[in-house]
C-alpha positions in Angstrom: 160.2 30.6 139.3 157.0 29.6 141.2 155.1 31.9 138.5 156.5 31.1 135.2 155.8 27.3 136.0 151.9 28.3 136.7 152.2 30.1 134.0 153.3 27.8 131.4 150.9 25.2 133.3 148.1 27.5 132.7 148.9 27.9 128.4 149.8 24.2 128.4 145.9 23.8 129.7 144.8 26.4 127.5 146.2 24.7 124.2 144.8 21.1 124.9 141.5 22.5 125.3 141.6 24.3 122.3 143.0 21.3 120.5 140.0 20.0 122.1 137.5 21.8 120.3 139.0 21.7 117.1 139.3 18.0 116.8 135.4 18.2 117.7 134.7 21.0 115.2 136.5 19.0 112.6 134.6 16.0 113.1 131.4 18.0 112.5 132.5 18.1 109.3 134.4 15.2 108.1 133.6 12.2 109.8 135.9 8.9 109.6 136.8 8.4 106.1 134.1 9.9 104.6 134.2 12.6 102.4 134.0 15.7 104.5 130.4 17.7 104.8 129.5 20.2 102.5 128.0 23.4 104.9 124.9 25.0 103.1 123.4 28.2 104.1 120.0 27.9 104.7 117.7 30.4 102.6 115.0 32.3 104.2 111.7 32.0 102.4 111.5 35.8 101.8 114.6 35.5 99.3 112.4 32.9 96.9 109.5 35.2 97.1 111.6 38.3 96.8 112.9 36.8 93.4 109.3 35.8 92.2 108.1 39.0 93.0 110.5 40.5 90.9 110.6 38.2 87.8 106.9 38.8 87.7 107.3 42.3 87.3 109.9 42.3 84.7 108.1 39.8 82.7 104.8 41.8 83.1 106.6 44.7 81.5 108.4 42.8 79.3 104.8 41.3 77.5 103.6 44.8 77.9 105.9 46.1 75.5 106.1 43.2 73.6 102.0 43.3 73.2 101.7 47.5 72.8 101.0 49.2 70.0 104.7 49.2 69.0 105.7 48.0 65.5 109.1 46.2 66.4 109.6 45.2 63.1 110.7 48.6 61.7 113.2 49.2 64.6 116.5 47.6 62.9 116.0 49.6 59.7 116.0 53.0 61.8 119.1 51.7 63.6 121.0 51.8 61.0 119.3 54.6 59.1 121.8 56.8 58.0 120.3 59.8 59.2 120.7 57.9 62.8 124.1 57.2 62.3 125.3 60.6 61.5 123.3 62.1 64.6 125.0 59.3 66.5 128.6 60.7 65.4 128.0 64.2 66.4 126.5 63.1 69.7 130.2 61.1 70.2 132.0 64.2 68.7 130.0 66.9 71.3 130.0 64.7 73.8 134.2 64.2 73.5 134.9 68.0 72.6 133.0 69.4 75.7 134.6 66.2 78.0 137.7 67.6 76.9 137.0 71.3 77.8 135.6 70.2 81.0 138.6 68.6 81.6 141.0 71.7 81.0 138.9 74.2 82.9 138.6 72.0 85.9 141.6 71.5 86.3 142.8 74.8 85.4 140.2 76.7 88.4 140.9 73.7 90.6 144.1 74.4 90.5 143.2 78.4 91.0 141.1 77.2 93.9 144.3 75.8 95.9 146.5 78.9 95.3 147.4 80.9 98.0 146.8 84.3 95.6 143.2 85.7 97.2 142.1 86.8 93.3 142.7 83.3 91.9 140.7 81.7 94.1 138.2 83.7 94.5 137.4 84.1 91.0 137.8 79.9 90.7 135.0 79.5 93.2 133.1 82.0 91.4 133.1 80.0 88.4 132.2 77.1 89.8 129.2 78.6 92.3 127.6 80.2 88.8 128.4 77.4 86.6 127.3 74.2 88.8 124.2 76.5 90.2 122.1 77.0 86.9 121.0 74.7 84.9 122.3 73.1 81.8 119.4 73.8 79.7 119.7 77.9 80.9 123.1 77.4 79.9 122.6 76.2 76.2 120.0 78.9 75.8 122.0 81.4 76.9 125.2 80.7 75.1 122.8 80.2 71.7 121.1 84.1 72.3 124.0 85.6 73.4 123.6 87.4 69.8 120.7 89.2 71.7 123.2 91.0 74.3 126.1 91.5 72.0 124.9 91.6 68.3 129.2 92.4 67.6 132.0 91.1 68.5 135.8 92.6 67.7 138.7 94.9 68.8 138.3 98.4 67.5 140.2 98.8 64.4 141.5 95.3 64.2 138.4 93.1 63.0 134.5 93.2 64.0 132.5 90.1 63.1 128.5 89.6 63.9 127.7 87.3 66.6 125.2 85.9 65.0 127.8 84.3 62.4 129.6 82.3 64.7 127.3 81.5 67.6 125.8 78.3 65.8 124.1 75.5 67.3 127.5 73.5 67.5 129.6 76.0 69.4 126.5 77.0 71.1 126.0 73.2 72.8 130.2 72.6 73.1 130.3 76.0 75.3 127.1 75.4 77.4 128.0 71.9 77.8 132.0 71.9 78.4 131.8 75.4 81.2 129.0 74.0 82.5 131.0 70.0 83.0 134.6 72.1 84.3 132.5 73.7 87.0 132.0 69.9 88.1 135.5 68.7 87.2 136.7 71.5 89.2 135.5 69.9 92.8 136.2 66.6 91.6 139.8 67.4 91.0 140.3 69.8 93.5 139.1 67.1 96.1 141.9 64.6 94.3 144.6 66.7 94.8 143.6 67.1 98.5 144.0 63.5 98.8 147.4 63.0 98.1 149.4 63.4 101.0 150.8 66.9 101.9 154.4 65.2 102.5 154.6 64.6 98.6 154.6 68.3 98.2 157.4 68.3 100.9 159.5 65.5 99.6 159.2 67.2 96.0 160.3 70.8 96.9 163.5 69.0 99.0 164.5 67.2 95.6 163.9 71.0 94.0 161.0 70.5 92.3 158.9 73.3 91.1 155.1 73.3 91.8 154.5 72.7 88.1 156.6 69.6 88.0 155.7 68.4 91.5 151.5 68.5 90.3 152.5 67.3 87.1 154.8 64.7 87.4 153.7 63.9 91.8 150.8 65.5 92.7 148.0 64.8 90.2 149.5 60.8 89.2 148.8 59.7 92.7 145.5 61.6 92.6 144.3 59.8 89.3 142.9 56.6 90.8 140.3 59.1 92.9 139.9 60.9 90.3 138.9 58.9 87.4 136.2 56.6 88.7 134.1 59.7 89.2 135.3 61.5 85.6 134.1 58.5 84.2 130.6 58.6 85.2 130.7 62.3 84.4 131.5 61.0 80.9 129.0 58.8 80.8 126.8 61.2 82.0 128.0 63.8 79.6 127.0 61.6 76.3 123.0 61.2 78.0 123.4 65.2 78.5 124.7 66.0 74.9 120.7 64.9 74.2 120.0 68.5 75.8 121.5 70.4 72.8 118.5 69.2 70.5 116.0 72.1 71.9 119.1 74.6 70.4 119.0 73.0 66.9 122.3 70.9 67.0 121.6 67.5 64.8 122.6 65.2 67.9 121.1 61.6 68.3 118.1 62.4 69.3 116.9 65.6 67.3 118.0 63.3 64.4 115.2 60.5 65.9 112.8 63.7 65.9 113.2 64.9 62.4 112.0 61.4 61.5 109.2 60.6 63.8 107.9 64.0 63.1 107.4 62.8 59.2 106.0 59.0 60.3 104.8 59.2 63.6 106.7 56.9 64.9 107.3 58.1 68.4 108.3 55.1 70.4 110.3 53.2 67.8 112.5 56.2 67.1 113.0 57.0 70.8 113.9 53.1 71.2 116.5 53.3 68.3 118.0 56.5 70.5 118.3 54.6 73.5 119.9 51.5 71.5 122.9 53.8 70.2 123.0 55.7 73.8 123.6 52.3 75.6 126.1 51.7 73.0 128.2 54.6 73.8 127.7 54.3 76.9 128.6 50.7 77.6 131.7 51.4 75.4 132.9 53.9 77.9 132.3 52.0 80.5 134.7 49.5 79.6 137.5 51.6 78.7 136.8 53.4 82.0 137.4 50.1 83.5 141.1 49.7 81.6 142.2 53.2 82.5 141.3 52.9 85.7 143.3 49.4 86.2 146.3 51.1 83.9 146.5 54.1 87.2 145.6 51.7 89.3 148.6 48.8 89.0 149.2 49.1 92.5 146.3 48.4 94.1 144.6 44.5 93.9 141.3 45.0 92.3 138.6 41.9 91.2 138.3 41.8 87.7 135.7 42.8 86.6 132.6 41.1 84.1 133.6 42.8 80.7 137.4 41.9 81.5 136.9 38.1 82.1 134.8 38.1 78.6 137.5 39.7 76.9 140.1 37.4 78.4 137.9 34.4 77.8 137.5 35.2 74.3 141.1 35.9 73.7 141.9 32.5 75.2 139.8 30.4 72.8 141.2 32.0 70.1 144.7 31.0 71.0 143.7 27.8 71.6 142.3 27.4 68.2 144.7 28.9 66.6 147.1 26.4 68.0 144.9 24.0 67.2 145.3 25.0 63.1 148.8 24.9 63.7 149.1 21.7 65.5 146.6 20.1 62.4 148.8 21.6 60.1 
C-alpha cells in the first residue's frame, strides 16, 4: 500500500511539472490576447546564394541559345511539318508494339524463371543474361542482317520465302527493340511476384486455386503497384530508345528530322523540333502512368500529384461556369 501511494505521488509530480512546461511553451507563442506567434525558420545564407548561383546559370544558357546562330523563327513550321508528324506516329506506334512485346516476354520468362522445372529456368535466365548484356544498337543491327546468316527461311515442302522480303526496317526495330525491353521486364516482374507474400500462394491452393488462376487473378494484382512505377519509366524510356532504329532505316522521329536537315542544313532547329514532340510523348505517358498507378494503387494514401491537381482545378472552374450559364439562364 506504502508503494502505490509513492507511486501515484511520484506521477502526480510528474504531470504538474509537465503541465508546467507546457503552459510555458505555450506562452512562447501566444502571449495574453494576442494573436499567437508565427515561428519562421531561419535561412542560412548559403540557400540565397545557392539559388543565385543557379538562376545565373540557367539564364546564361538560356541567352546563349536565345543569342546563337539558331533561326527560332522557322521552328513552329517544322513542328508541324507533316513529314514530322508522320515520323512522330511511327515513333508512338514502335515504341507501343515493342512495349507490348516486352511486356509478354517478360512476363512469360519471368514466370519460366520461378518454375521449379530446371530447363524452364535455365533457358529464362539465358534469355535474359544475352538479351540485357549486348547492346540495343547490336541488337537492331543484328535482327536487320540476319538476311546475311539465313538468306531463306521455310519448312521443306510447305513454303520457303527469302529473308530479305520480310526482314524490313519496321520488323527489324519492333524485334531488336521488344526482345531486347522483355529481357528487362523479365527482372522487373520477376522481382514483383517475389514481393507478394508466399502465404497468398498458400491461402490460394487451400481455396483450390490452380497456379494459373492464383498468378492471374492473386499473385500478379498485388504485385502491380511494384511493378508499374518501374514499367513506366521503362516506357518512357522505350519512346527516347525507339530514336535508335533511325541508323537501320525505319522513318521514326528523328530520321524523319534528318531527311530534312540533310536538304536545308538546318541541324539544330530540326533536332529542337525532335525533342519538342519527344517531351510530348513523353510527358503524356507520364501522366497516365500517374492514373494507372493510383487505379492499382486505391489502397494505399498517396499525395496527389502536380498534373492531377491541374486537371482537377481545371475541371472545377468549368463546373462552376457552367453553373454559372445555368444560374444566368
Amino acid at each position: 500500500m506504502a508503494s502505490r501511494r509513492k507511486s501515484r505521488h511520484c506521477s502526480s509530480k510528474v504531470s504538474e511539472v509537465n503541465r508546467g512546461r507546457d503552459s510555458s511553451s505555450s506562452d512562447l507563442v501566444s502571449t495574453g490576447n494576442s494573436a499567437p506567434l508565427k515561428l519562421v525558420a531561419r535561412r542560412h545564407p548559403g540557400y540565397w546564394v545557392s539559388g543565385v548561383i543557379v538562376l545565373a546559370l540557367l539564364g546564361a544558357l538560356v541567352w546563349g541559345f536565345a543569342r546563337g546562330n539558331i533561326d527560332w523563327g522557322i521552328v513552329p513550321h517544322y513542328i508541324v511539318s507533316g513529314v514530322i508528324i508522320e515520323g512522330f506516329e511511327k515513333t508512338l506506334l514502335i515504341a507501343a508494339l515493342a512495349m507490348i512485346l516486352g511486356l509478354v516476354l517478360g512476363t512469360c520468362f519471368a514466370v519460366m524463371r520461378l518454375s521449379n522445372n530446371p530447363v524452364m529456368s535455365a533457358v529464362a535466365w539465358l534469355y535474359v543474361w544475352a538479351f540485357r548484356g549486348t547492346p540495343v544498337l547490336v541488337q537492331l543491327l543484328i535482327w536487320f542482317n540476319l538476311p546475311l546468316v539465313f538468306p531463306s527461311i521455310g519448312i521443306p515442302g510447305l513454303f520457303h520465302v527469302q529473308t530479305v522480303q520480310f526482314i524490313t526496317p519496321f520488323l527489324a526495330a519492333l524485334l531488336g527493340l521488344g526482345i531486347n525491353e522483355g529481357a528487362y521486364l523479365t527482372e522487373i516482374i520477376r522481382g514483383g511476384i517475389l514481393s507478394v507474400d508466399s502465404g497468398q500462394t498458400l491461402a490460394a491452393k487451400a481455396h483450390g486455386l490452380s497456379s494459373r488462376q492464383t498468378l492471374a487473378k492473386i499473385i500478379l494484382p498485388q504485385a502491380m503497384p511494384a511493378i508499374l512505377p518501374t514499367i513506366g519509366n521503362e516506357a518512357i524510356g522505350m519512346l527516347k530508345m525507339s530514336s535508335l532504329a533511325a541508323v537501320i532505316g525505319y522513318m521514326e522521329l528523328l530520321e524523319s528530322a534528318e531527311s530534312i536537315y540533310y536538304v536545308n542544313a538546318r541541324v539544330m532547329e530540326l533536332l529542337f523540333v525532335a525533342s519538342f514532340w519527344y517531351l510530348v510523348a513523353t510527358s503524356v505517358t507520364s501522366v497516365g502512368q500517374y492514373y494507372v498507378e493510383r487505379h492499382f494503387g486505391r489502397s494505399q494514401v498517396r499525395r496527389r500529384s502536380l498534373a492531377d491537381r491541374v486537371l482537377r482545378a481545371l475541371l472545377s472552374k468549368k463546373k462552376m461556369r457552367t453553373k454559372e450559364v445555368l444560374t444566368s439562364e
